[in-house]
N, C-alpha and C positions, 0 to 999 in steps of 0.2 A: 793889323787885325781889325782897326774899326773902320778901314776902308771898306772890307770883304762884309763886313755886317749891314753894313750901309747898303751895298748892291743888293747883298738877300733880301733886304726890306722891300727895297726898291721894287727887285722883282716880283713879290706878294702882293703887293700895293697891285701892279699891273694885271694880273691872274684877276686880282679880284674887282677889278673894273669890267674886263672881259665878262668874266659869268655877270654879270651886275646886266652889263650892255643886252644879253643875250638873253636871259629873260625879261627885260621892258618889251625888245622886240616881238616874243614870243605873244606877250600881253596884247600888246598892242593889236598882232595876228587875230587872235580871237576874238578879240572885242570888233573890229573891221569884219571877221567872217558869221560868227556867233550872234552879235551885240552884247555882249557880255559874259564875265567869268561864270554867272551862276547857269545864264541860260547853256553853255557848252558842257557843264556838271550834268547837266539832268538827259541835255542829251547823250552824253555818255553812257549814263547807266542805263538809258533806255536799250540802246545800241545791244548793252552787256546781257542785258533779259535777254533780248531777243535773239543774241548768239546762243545762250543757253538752250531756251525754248528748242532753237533749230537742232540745237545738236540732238536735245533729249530726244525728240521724234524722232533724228535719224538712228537713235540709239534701239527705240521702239518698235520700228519699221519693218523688223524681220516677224513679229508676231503681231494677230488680231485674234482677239478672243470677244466672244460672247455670252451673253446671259441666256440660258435657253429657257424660253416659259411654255409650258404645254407639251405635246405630241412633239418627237423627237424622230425624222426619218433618219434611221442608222441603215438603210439598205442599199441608201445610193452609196456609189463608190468608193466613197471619202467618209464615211459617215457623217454624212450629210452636209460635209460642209466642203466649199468649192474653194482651192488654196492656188497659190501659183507652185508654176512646177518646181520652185527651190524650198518648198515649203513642205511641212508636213502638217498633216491632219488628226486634229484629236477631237472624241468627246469623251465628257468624266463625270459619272453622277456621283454622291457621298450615297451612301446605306439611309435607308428609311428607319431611323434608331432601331430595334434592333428584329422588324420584322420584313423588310425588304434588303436584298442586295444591294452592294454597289453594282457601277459600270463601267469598263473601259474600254472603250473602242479605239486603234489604232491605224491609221491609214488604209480606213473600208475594215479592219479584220476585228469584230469583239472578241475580247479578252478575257475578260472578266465580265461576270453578270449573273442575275437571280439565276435565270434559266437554265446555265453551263454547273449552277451550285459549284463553284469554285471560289468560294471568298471563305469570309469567317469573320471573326470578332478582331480591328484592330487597325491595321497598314494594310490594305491588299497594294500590292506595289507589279508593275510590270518593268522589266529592264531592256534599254534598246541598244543596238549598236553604232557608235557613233559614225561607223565609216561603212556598214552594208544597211546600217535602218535595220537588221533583224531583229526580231524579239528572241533575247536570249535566255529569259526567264520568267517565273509568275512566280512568287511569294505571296503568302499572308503570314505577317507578324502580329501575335496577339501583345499588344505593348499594354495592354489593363493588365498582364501579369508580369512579364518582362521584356526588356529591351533589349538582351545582350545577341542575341540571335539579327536580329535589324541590323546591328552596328557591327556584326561580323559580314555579315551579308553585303553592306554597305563599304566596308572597307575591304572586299576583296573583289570587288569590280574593277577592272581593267582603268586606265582614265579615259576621262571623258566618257563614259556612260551614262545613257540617257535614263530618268527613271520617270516614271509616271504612277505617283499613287493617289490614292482615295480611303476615306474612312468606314467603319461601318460598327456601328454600335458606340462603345468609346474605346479610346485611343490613349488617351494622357495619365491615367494612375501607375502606369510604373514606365512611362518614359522620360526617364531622368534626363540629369545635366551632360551624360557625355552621348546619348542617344540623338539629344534634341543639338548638340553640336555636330555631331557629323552629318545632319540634316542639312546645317549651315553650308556646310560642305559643299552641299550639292546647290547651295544658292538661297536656301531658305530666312528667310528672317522674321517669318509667324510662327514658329517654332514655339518659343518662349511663351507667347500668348494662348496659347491652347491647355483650356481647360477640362473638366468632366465635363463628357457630351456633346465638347462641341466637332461642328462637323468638321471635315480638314481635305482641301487635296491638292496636288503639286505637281508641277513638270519640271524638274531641276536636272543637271548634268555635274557630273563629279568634275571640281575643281572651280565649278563658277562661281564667284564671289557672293558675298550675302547679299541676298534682294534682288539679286536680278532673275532670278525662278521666276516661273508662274507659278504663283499662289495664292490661295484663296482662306479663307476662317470666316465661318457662320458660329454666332456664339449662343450658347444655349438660353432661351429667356427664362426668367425667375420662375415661370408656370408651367415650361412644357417640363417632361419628363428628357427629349432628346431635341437637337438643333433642327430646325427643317431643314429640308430635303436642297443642297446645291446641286447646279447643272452646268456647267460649260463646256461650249464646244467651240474649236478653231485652227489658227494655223501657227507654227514656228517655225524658223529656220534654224541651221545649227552654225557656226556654235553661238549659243544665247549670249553669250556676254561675258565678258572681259573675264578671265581667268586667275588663279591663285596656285602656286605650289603646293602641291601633298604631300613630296618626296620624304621632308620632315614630320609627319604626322604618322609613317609607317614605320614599321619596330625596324630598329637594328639589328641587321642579323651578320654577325661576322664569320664567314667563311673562312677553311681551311689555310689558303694563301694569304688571307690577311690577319691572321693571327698571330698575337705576339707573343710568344715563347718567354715567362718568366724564369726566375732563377731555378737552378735546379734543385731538388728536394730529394733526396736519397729514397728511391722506395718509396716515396710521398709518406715515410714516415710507418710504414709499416715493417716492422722487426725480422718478419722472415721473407726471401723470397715467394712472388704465386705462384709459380710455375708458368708453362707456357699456357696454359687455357684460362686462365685470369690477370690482371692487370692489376696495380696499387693507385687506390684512390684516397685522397683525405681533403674533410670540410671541418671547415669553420666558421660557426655563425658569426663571429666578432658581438661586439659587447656595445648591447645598447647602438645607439645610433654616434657614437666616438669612433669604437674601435671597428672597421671595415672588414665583411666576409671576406674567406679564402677558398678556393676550392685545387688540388692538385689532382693532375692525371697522370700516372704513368711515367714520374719523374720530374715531371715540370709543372711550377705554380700557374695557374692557367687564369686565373680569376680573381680579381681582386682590386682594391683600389689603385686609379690609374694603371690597372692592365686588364683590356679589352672587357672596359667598361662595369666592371664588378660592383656593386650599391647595394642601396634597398629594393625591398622586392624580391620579386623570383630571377636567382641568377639559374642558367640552365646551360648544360652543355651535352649536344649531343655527337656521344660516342659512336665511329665504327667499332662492330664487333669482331670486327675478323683481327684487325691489329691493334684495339686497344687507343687508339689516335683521335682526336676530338676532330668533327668534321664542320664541328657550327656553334655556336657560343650568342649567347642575345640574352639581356636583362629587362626585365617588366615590370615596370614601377605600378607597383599596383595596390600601393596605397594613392598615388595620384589620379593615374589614370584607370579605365576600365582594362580588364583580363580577355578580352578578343583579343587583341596582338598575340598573348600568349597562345591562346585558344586557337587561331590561324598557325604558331609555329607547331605547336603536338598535329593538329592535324596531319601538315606536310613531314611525319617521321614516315622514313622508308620500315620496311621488315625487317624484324630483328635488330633497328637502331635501340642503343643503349645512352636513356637522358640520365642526365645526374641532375636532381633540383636540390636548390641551396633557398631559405627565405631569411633572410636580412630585415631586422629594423621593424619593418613588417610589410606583408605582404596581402592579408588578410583582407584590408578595409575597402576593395571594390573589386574582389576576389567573387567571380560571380558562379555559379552551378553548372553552366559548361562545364569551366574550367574545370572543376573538381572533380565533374562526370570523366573526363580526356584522365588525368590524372588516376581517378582510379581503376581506368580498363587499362591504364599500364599498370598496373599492379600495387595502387597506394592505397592503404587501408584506413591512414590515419587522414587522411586531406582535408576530409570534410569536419575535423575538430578543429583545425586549424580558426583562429581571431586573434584580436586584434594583440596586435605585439608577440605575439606564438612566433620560434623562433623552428623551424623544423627542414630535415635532409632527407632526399627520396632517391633511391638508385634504381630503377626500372625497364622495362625493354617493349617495343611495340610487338604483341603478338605471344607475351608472358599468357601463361594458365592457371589465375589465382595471386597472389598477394605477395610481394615481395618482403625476405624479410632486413631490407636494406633500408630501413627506415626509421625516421625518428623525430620528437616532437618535446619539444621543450614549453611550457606553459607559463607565460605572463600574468603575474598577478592579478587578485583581482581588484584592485582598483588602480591597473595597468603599470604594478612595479617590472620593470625588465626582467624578463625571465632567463635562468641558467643558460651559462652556453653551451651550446655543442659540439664538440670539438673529438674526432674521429677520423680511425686510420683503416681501411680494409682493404683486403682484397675482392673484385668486381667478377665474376666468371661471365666467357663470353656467350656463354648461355646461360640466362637467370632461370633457375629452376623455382616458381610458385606453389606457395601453398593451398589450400582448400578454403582454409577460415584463416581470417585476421590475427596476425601474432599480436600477443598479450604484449601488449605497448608498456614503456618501462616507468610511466605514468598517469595516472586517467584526471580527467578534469568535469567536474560538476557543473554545467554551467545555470543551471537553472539556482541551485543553491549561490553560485558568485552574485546573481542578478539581485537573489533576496538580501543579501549582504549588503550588497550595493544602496539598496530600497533602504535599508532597514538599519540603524545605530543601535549600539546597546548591545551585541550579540559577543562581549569577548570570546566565548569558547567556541561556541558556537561557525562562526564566524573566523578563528583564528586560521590564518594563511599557511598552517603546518595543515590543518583538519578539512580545510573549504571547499576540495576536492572530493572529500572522503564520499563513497555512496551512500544510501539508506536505504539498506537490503535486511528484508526477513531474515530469521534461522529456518533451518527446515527442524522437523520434529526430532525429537534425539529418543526421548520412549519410543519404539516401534509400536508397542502394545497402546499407544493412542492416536496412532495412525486411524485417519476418519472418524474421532472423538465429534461430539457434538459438541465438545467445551471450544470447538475452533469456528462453530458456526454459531457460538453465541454472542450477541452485541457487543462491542467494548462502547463504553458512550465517556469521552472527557470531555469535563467542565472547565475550563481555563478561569485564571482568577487573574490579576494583575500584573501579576510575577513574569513575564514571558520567559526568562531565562530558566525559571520554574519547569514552565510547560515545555521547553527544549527537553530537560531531563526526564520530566513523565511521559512523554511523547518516542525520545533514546530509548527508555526502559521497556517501553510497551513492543517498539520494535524488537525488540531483543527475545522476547518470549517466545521460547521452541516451537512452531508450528504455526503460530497467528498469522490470521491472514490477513491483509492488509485492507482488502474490503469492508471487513467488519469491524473496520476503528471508525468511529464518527466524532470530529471535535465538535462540540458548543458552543461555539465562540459570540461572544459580545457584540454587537452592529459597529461597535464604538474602537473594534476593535481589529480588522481585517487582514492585519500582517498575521493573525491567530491563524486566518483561513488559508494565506498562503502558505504557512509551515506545514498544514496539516496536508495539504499538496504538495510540498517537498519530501513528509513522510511515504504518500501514497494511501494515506487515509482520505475516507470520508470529510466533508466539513458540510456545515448549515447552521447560517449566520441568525440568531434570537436578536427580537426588539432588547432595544438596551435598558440594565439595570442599576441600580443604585444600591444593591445588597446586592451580598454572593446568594445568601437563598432564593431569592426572585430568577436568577440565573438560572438554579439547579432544578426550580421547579417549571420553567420554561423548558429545560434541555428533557426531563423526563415527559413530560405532554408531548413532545417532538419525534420520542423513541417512536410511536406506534406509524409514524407518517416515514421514516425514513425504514426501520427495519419491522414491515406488517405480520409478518409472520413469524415474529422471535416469542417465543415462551419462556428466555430468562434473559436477562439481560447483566452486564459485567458496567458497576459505573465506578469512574476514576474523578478523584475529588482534585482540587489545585495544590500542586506542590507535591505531588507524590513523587515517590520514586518505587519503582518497583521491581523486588526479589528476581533473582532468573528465576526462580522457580515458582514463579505467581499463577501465573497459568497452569499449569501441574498441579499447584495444590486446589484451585478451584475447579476441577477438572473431578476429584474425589466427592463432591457434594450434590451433581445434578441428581444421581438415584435417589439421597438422602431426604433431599429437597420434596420431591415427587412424590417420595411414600409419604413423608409426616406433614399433616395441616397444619400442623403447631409452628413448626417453622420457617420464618419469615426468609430469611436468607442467608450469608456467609459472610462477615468481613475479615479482612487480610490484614486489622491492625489489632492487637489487644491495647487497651489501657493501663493494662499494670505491667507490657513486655519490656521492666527497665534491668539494667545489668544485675546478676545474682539473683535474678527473682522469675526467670525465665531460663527453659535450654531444655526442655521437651519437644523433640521437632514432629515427634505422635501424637502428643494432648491436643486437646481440642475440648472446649467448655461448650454448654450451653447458657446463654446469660440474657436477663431482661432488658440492658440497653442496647443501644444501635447506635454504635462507634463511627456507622459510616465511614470515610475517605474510600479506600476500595471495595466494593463490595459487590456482592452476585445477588441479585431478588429474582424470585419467580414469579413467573404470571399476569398477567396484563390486570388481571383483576386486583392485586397489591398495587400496582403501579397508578392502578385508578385513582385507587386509597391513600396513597403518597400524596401522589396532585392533589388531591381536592384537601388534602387538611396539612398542606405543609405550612401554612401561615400561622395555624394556630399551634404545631405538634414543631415546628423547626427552624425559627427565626435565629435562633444560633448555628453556631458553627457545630458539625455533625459530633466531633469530639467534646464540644458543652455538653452534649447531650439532646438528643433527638427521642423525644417520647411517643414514640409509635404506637403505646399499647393504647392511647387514649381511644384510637380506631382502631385497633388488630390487636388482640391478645395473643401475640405468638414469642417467640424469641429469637437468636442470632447466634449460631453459631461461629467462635473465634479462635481463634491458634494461642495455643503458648509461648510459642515464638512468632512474633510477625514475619509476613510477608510483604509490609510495605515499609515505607521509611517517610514519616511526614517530616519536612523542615521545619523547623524552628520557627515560629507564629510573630509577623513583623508587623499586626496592625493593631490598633487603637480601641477595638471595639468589642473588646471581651475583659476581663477577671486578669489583673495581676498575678493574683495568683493562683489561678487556674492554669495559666500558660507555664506558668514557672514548674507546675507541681508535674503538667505534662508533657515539657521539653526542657527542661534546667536540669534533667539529669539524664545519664548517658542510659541507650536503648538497644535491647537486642533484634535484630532483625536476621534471620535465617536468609545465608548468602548461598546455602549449596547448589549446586543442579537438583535438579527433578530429584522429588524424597518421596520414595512410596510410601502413603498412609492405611492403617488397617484399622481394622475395628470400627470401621464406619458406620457399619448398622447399629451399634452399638448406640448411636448418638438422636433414635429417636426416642422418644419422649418416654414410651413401657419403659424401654431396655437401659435408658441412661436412667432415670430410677433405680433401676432397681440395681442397679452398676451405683449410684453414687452410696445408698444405703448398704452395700454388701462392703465398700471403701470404709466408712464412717464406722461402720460398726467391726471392721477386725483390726481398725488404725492402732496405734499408739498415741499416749495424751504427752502432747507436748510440754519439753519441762518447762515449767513458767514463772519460776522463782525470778531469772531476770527478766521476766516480761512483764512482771508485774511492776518491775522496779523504771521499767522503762514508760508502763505507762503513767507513772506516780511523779516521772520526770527526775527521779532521783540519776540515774545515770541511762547512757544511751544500749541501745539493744545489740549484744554483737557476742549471740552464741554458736558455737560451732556444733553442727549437728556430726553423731557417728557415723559414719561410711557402713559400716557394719548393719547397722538398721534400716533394713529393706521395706516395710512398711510404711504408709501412709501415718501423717501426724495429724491429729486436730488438736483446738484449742476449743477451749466451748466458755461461754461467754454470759454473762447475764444481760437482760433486755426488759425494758418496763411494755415494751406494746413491739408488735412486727415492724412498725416504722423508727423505730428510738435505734438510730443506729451512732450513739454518743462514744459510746467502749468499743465499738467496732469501726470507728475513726480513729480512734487512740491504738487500737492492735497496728492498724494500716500504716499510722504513722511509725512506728516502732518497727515493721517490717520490711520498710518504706514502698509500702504500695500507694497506690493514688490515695491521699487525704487531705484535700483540700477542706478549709474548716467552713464553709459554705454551701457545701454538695456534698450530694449522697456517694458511698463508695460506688464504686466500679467493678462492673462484673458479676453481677450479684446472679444467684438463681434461687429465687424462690427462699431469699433472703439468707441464701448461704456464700460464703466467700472462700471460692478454693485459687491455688496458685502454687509452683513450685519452686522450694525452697532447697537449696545445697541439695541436690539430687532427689527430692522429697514431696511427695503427691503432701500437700498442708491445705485444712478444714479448718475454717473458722463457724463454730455453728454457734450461736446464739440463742438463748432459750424460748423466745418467742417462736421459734422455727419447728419444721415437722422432722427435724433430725435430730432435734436434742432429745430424743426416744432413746438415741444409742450411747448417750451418756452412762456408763457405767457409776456406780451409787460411793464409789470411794474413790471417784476423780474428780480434782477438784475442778470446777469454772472461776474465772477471774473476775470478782464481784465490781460493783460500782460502785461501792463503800472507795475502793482506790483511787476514786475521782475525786475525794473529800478530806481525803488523808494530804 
């Protein structure tokens, strides 16, 4: 063994003598031919330029182009330019931005030009043949709107087709990323660089490698409006330069013979035989981007992962209809790539060929308006709802009349949860017989509302992914007899307050009112505030955005000066205060007061809340008061000249909240008409800026608000100012004297107030009351409390008219008249009133 080590050495030793010997000699070579190792280095690379250089000319050689300046003879032969006979001749102007043509002249013949008016805004492109030189086309692609027409155009050129285009106007705002690649295609590699404006033109051939095109980019400078004006003209031979395989860049289409035949599926799953004039078809969208689509035809799984190529995207197979047999099968990943490939396979359907589309994963995201256009003249009505993650199946035929109803669309959440899947068994008739109009799809999708969702945090209900869908559609009117009412052509004006989830429900509510129209809602919204103004764009109302404010009343008295600029010729107007919610029957009831309004001066307007409408003290859905304050939240005013009067003294008459109390009579001596039961429903008061217990006394205890439909009201005339007089004094003087043994106990504090009135006693009650002066309303805070109407011990009651206090009580019209008043006339002489002595006891 250490013999045989000893030779291996040996022999290593010798090898490496050898190479040793044969580079000194080498050395030695160079420095004897050269003079040195450094000087034979430089001549080498010199050498290397210079083989470069040579080649790159000869690579050149086949084309010369020029810059053309001035006066362009296009009449000689060649247009104007003298080539050899292997060569071909061009000239190419770009468009004068966007008030002259292009030009293209090819071997002696114009093309394109001002004069022929054959161009347009975009690509004007001419196409040549690679093996006759004829021109086998003229295109103009508008690529400032879309691209997908170019890149169909472009990829169903034969290979090796020559193109020749030019610009004219602009060119780059919607030539996207897979436009400006099949550009490449043809050999371009300015592509990317082209911006607005600038100018662009090209002589490229499908399949030539990037950059070996002729082409040119003039880029627009900071001051013009468009790039000036390019001109070249010259010669090319074909083919321009070294070439690239496409075969892979063109859609797979698998033919009948090479289709693979999956397992069998009994029926594909459908329960009954079709008979002979239909076939069994079942899809499956598979789940999410895990579990992979299936599609069966006619007994056999046809499609599907690893068989004949099944994915995301548009899987599609298209049917003979004679025997039910799939004749071509191709998938189009068209969330990757662009939808021409697909757009190229619908074109090439024969008549009466039957597609089945299946979308996987998704299909959506570069899913272009061809596409959708092909789609729905085969009969798909749903296509064009189709986004992003939408999972949906189309069974259709070329030469259908009207809508298929073999379709179906499943919706992606919206902030892109994987939508349901679809999974379905039919039978396919080999004539699809179409409808007129779009069948009522088995889900619909809002997408304008998913987007504000999106936009917008904070919307639970709003916003919930059970509701996100849902429309916001009007009612139509349910009274016929107010059919063409002026109460649907009167303003609605909402004030939004803080609350947005607030104005979600006042905004629900207002939609809901039988007949309104959607024009005449107007929001108010805050500058500070603009997701306010897209809601009321999702409504279909009106909006117009107020400088911002620091109080709600600076708000409302904004939004009121506003009224006459948005709706000029309103005579009354409907305003919705923040946090309302409003009755079905809102509108209906203030539908009863326009006449009312019109005849009496006296009265200022209508609100839809009372102040004393709390549980057991209200459930008259006919009464209606007249009363000295103005409750505001909903309410109806008339006439532009009130509204004047509002604006200008609402700083001094309403820095509170309309429910503190808004003293209107300091400029308007008139009154407000109010309901017994309301018609609105204010939330419960969440801010800092008012009376503890003020809030307390008018939301701490539960409220009746009238929930029916439309309640017809009578006796309305009754409610002007003669007639309700002489109605309250005809009340007052046939009433009954309410018993007040425990009211007096209750206002003495000794025990609380809680008598039951007789059912049997149909008349009206009063109570009648002593009073040191009209305003000493001390005993007529103590009855309220005891009744528990509004009595807060800081403010005057509520409701008042002309210092009387009516409300009903356990079925019972009740008068509180006090002796300072012009009603305690009907005090009869042996009834007693409850003294103020009881306030001392």
């Amino acid at each position: 063994m250490a013999k045989k080590s000893k030779r291996r050495s040996s022999n290593s030793s010798s090898s490496h003598d050898t190479l040793t010997m044969m580079v000194r000699g080498l050395r030695r070579l160079v420095i004897k031919k050269f003079g040195g190792m450094r000087r034979f280095l430089l001549i080498a690379v010199c050498v290397g330029v210079i083989l470069y250089c040579v080649q790159a000319i000869l690579a050149g050689s086949n084309r010369q182009i020029w810059d053309v300046r001035g006066s362009w003879n296009l009449s000689d032969s060649r247009c104007g330019v003298k080539c050899e006979n292997n060569q071909l001749a061009f000239y190419v102007r770009t468009g004068d931005g966007n008030k002259a043509g292009p030009t293209i002249c090819f071997e002696g013949e114009i093309l394109i030009s001002p004069e022929m008016k054959n161009f347009g805004r975009g690509l004007n492109i001419i196409s040549i043949s690679e093996k006759t030189f004829d021109v086998t086309d003229i295109k103009t692609f508008d690529t400032y709107v879309e691209d997908s027409g170019l890149i169909r155009f472009l990829k169903k050129m034969p290979a090796e087709t020559v193109v020749i285009m030019t610009s004219y106007d602009e060119v780059s705002s919607s030539l996207k990323e897979d436009g400006k690649r099949w550009l490449k295609y043809f050999g371009s590699s300015g592509a990317d660089n082209l911006q607005f404006r600038d100018g662009f033109l090209m002589i490229g051939q499908k399949g030539l490698q990037e950059g070996h095109a002729i082409e040119y980019v003039v880029k627009r400078k900071n001051h013009q409006d468009f790039s000036d004006v390019m001109e070249k003209a010259g010669c090319f031979s074909l083919p321009m330069g070294p070439k690239r395989d496409l075969q892979m860049l063109l859609p797979r289409v698998i033919h009948q013979k090479e289709m693979e035949l999956g397992p069998t599926m009994a029926n594909c799953g459908v329960p009954e035989s079709c008979g002979p004039h239909s076939f069994p078809v079942s899809v499956f969208s598979g789940e999410g981007n895990k579990i992979q689509p299936q599609i069966c035809v006619s007994g056999h799984l046809m499609m599907t992962e690893n068989l004949n190529n099944g994915g995301r995207g548009f899987n599609v197979l298209v049917v003979d209809p004679d025997n039910g047999v799939p004749k071509m099968i191709s998938r189009v990943d068209t969330y990757t790539y662009d939808s021409t490939d697909l757009e190229i396979l619908l074109e090439s359907l024969g008549d009466r060929d039957i597609i089945i589309s299946l979308v996987a994963d998704d299909g959506a995201k570069k899913l272009g308006y061809m596409a959708r256009e092909l789609m729905n003249q085969l009969g798909s009505g749903l296509i064009q709802n189709l986004r992003f993650r939408d999972v949906w199946f189309f069974v259709g035929q070329k030469g259908i009349e009207g809508f298929t109803q073999l379709e179906q669309i499943s919706y992606a959440g919206f902030e892109g949860e994987w939508p349901k899947v679809i999974k379905k068994s039919f039978c396919v008739p080999r004539k699809i017989k179409g409808q007129k109009i779009v069948p009522d799809p088995d889900v619909y999708r809002n997408d304008a509302r998913r987007e504000f969702c999106k936009k917008y945090d904070g919307y639970p209900e709003f916003c919930d992914p059970t509701h996100v869908d849902d429309f916001l559609k009007p009612v139509g009117v349910v009274d016929k007899a107010l059919q063409n009412h002026r109460i649907f052509s009167t303003p609605i004006i909402v004030v939004p307050g803080l609350n947005h989830n607030a104005l979600v429900r006042t905004l629900e509510t207002t939609l809901m009112q039988p007949g309104m129209k959607q024009d005449m809602v107007a929001v108010m919204w805050d500058e500070k505030f603009p997701e306010h103004g897209e809601l009321a764009d999702l409504f279909g109302f009106r909006n117009a955005s107020l400088k911002g404010s620091v109080q709600y009343f600076e708000q409302m008295a904004k939004a009121l000066r506003k009224i006459d600029l948005v709706y000029p010729d309103s005579s009354h107007v409907i305003v919705l205060e923040e946090e309302l919610l409003l009755a079905p029957n809102f509108l209906h009831f203030m539908s009863h007061f326009l006449p009312v309004l019109d005849a009496d001066d006296s009265l200022m307007g209508v609100s839809a809340w009372n102040y004393n409408g709390f549980e057991k003290l209200s459930g008259n859905k006919n009464l209606i008061y007249r009363v000295e304050e103005f409750p505001g939240l909903g309410f109806l005013l008339k006439s532009k000249p009130f509204l004047k009067i509002l604006t200008s003294s609402i700083h001094k008459c309403c820095k509170d909240r309309a429910w503190a109390g808004w003293r209107l009579s300091v400029d308007y001596k008139g009154e407000i008409l109010v309901p017994d039961m309301s018609r609105v429903f204010r939330q419960p008061y969440q801010g800092a800026d008012t009376s503890k217990e003020l809030v307390t006394q008018l939301f701490g205890k539960p409220r009746t608000t009238l929930l029916d439909g439309p309640t017809p009201l009578t006796g309305m005339s009754n409610l002007t100012m003669v007639l309700y007089e002489q109605q309250l004094n005809h009340n007052i003087a046939s009433s009954v004297s309410f018993p007040i043994t425990d009211l007096q106990l209750c206002v003495q504090k000794v025990k609380d107030f809680d008598l039951k009135i007789s059912p049997d006693e149909k008349r009206p009650l009063v109570v009648f009351y002593a009073q040191d002066s009209p305003s000493d309303y001390t005993l007529l805070r103590e009855l309220c409390r005891c009744f528990g109407l509004f009595a807060a011990e800081h403010y005057k009651p509520r409701n008042l008219h002309r210092g009387l206090l009516r409300f009903f009580f356990q079925g019972h019209d009740v008068y509180l008249v006090g002796s300072a008043t012009e009603y305690f006339k009907h005090k009869p002489a042996l009834v007693s009133m409850i003294s103020k002595n009881l306030l001392q006891s």
